[in-house]
C-alpha positions, 0 to 999 in steps of 0.5 A, spaced: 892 400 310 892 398 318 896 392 321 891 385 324 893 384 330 895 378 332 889 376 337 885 378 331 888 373 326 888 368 331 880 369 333 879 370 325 882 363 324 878 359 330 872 362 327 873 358 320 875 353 323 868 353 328 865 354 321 869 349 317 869 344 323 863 346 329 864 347 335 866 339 337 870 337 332 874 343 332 881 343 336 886 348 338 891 344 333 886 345 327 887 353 330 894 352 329 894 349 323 890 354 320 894 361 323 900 357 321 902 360 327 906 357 333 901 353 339 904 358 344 901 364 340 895 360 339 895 359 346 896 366 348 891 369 345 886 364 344 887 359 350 883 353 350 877 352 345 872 354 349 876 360 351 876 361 344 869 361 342 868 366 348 872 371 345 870 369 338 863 371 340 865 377 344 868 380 339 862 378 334 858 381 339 861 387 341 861 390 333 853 388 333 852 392 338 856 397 336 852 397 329 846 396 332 847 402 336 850 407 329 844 404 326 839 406 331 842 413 331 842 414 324 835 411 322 829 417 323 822 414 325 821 410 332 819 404 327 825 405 322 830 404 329 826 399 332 827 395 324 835 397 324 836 394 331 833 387 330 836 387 322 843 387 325 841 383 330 837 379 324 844 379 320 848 377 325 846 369 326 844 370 317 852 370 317 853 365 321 848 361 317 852 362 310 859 361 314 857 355 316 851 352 313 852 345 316 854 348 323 850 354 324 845 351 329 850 347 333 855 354 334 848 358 336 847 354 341 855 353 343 856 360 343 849 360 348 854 354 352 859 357 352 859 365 352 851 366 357 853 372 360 855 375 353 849 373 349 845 376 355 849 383 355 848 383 348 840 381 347 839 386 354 843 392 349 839 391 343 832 392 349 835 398 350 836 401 344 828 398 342 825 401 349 829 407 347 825 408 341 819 407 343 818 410 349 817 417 347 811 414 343 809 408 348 812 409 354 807 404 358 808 399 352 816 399 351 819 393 355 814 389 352 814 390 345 822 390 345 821 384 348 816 382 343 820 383 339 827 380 340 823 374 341 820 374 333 826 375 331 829 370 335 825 366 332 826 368 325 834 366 326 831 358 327 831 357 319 836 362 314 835 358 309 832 363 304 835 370 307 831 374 303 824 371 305 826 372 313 828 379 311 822 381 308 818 377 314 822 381 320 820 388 316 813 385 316 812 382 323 816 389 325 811 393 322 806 389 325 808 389 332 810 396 332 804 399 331 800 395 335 805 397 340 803 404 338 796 403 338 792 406 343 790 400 349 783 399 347 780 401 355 777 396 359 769 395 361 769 394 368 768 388 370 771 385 364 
């Protein structure tokens, strides 16, 4: 059984606290006293509070990406990639909302405050892998449908209240938006 590094104990119990707490009422002593860990070792690998949710939300982030992207990989048709992507995307902020029922939107937007660059880096990603997977088929259509379709699933991410219900919507709106992407354009009359 591999070890936890010490970063990670630290970055694992400021999540809780973030949970537990949100974002303002969580202090780097509340951090403390739930690594039971000295204030200097805390301070080492999380810094202050907002330097915490920094780091918290980068490696959050940074697995999603990588599942997103293993996810892509493995699934077959173009529509199941695109569906792949924006389920871990999609599951992600469900995580969050059952850590932290009362706090999830207020960590959404912190982690938005906080960490901008971080959740673009992300967000611009997951566009990758969706263009990726309908380029071959729609390459006049790509950019736009990814985008489309992160801001469907962005949406989707406002109210998580019933997970299943948002699942089974993301397959929905995926398939719908998907093949409409994949449509041939109906072309114009002149004129028109």
């Amino acid at each position: 059984m591999s070890k936890v590094s010490s970063s990670q104990l630290v970055l694992d119990a400021a999540y809780r606290c973030f949970c537990r707490n949100g974002f303002r009422r969580t202090t780097v002593s509340d951090i403390v006293d739930e690594t039971g860990m000295s204030r200097p070792t805390v301070y080492k690998y999380a810094g202050s509070k907002e330097e915490a949710i920094t780091k918290v939300v980068r490696s959050l982030l940074e697995r999603a990406r990588e599942a997103a992207r293993e996810a892509a990989e493995a699934a077959g048709t173009p529509e199941e990639k695109i569906l792949a992507v924006l389920t871990v995307k999609l599951e992600v902020a469900i995580r969050l909302w059952q850590d932290s029922p009362a706090h999830a939107a207020e960590l959404l937007s912190a982690a938005t405050a906080q960490a901008p660059g971080l959740v673009t880096e992300y967000t611009d990603r997951l566009a990758e892998l969706l263009v990726a997977a309908l380029s071959g088929i729609a390459p006049d259509t790509a950019k736009q449908a990814a985008a489309v379709l992160l801001t469907f699933t962005r949406g989707l991410e406002e109210d998580l209240r019933d997970a299943d219900a948002v699942r089974h919507e993301l397959r929905t709106g995926t398939r719908m938006i998907t093949r409409g992407a994949l449509a041939r354009p109906v072309p114009s009359r002149p004129g028109h």
